[in-house]
N, C-alpha and C positions, 0 to 999 in steps of 0.2 A: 428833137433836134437842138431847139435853146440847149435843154442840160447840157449836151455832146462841145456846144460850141464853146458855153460859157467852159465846162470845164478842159476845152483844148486853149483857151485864151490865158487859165491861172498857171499849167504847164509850160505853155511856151514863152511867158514871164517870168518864170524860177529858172527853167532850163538857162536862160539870157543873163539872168543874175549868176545861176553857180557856173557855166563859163566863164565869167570873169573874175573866177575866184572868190565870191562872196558864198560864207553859209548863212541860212536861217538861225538867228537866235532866239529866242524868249519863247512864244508861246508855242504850240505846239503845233507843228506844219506837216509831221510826217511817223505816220506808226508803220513799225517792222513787227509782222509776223511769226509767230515759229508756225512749221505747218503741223505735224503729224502731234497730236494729242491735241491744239487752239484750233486749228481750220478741218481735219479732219480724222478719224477716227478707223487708222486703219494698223494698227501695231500686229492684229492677226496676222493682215496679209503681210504683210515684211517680215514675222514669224515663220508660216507658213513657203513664204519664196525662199530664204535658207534654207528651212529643211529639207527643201525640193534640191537645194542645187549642192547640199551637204550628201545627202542618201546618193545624190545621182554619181558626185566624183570621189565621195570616199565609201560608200555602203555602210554611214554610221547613222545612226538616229540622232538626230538634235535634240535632246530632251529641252524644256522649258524650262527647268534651271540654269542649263549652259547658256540658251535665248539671252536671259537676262545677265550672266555673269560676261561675256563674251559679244554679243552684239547691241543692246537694248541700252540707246542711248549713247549711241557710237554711230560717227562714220560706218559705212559699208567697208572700205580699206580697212581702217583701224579694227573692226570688228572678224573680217578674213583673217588677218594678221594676226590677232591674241589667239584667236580657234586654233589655227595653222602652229601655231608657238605650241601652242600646248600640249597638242596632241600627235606634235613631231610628224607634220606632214609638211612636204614638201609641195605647194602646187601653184600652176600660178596666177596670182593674185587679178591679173586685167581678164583673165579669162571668166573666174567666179565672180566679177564685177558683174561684166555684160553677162552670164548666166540668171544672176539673180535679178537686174533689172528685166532680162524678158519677160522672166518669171512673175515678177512684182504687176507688171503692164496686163498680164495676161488674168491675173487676178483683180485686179483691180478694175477692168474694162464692166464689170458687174457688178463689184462687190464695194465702191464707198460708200462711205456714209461721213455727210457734212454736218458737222455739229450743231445746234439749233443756235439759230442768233445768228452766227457770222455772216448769213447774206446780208442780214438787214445795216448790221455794222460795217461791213467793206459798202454797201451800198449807198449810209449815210457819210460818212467820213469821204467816201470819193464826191460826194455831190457837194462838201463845205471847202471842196479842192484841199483835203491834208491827200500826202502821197502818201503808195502803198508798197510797203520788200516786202520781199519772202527771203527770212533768212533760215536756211533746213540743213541737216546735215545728211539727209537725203540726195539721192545723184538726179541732176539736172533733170534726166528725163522721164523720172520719177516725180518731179516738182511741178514739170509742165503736163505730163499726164493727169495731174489732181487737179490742177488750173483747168486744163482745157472741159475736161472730165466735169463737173463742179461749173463750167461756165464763169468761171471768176476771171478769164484771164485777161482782160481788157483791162481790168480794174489797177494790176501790179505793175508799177514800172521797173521795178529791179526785183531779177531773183539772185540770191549769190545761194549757190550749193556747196555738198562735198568736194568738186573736183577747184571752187574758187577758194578754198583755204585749205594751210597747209596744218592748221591747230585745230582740231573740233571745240566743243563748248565742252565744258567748263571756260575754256577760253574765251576770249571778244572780237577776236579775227574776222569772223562771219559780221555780226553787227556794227564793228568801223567799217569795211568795206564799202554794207550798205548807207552808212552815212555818207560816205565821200563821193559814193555815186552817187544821192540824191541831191549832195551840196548842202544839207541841213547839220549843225551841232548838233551837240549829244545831248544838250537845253532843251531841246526843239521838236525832239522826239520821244515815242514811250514804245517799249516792249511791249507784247505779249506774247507767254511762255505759260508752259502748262507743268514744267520740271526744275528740280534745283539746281542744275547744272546751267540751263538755262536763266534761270533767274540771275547765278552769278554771274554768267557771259555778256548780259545787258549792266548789270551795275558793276561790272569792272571796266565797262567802255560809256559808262557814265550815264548812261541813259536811266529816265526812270520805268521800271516795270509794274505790267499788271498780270498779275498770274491768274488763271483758272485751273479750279480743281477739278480736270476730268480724270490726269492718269492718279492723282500724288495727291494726300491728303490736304489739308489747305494749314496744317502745322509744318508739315514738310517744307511748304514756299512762303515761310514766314517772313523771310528776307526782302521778299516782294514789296513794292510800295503800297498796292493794292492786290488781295485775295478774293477773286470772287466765286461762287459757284456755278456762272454763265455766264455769257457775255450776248450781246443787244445792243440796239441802236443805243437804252441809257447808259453802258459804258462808255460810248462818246462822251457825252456829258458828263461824265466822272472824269473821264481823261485830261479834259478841258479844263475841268475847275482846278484840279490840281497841277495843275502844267504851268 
């Protein structure tokens, strides 16, 4: 009960500060998320829900090249849209949205799997009151599935998804957003990102990032401030010294 209180007491202090227009600057008050490859581990099933909901309205087989040339690492729109381009079909696009999210829901009700480290890390980081986004390019209720799922969802107070920007990453749309919702500068916070698209999207909106290498080699996310090959309560303490 203390923890709960103390940490509703450092919330409703920021909250009262960024209503009146003030952000956090200098040391480090608030880490954004990426979810799917840092929080969890499920690019099968978002594989696997395409394929489902490709075979089901075209009767085409998704190969695992297309996966990645065409969806992987892409919005769910932008990812329908290049498939859809290419292969000159016409179909419409909000309907294989809500197709492949049931799909994704229904797969995923079993099958995640939470990367080792992240409890203890959203666990320490919420307890020294830094605040927590989820910025994905995943749809909403794909994001709150994994949250609820995972048991983390207390811990986030901003999710911005697919349907809150209009640029995916490489872009930094998703990451300002979740600045100006928490009220904290781009000083003030750090990334983590598990891809290079992502790595650029945090350091073109200024923030500094830490990368893990679960999907992408740790040469790939060189860009990164910090490379590590897991993340743990001591990435706190790495985030911290360098912030």
């Amino acid at each position: 009960m203390a923890r709960s209180w103390l940490r509703a007491c450092l919330v409703a202090a920021r909250s009262a500060i960024s209503s009146a227009g003030f952000c956090y600057h200098g040391a480090m008050k608030a880490i954004l998320f990426d979810m799917n490859g840092v929080i969890v581990d499920d690019e099968a099933l978002h594989e696997s829900a395409f394929r489902q909901v490709i075979a089901d309205q075209t009767g085409q087989q998704l190969s695992a090249e297309e996966y990645r040339r065409y969806f992987a690492g892409k919005t769910d729109r932008d990812g329908f849209v290049a498939y859809l381009g290419a292969n000159r079909l016409d179909l419409p696009v909000p309907d294989l949205l809500a197709q492949k999210a049931k799909a994704y829901r229904r797969l995923a009700s079993d099958n995640l799997v939470i990367y080792e480290g992240v409890q203890e890390l959203v666990e320490a980081a919420y307890d020294r009151g830094i605040q927590l986004a989820l910025v994905t390019s995943s749809l909403m209720v794909e994001a709150e599935t994994v949250l609820r799922e995972l048991q983390l969802s207390d811990y986030f107070e901003v999710i911005i998804s697919a349907e809150d920007i209009t640029r995916g990453k490489p872009d930094p749309e998703g990451y300002q957003k979740a600045l100006e919702l928490l009220g904290v500068a781009p000083d003030a916070a750090v990334v983590i990102e598990d891809a290079p698209s992502g790595v650029t999207a945090a350091r073109s909106a200024g923030v500094k990032c830490l990368a893990v290498a679960n999907t992408h080699d740790a040469a790939q996310l060189a860009d990164a401030d910090w490379v590590v090959g897991e993340i743990g309560r001591q990435t706190l303490d790495l985030m911290e010294a360098g912030s």
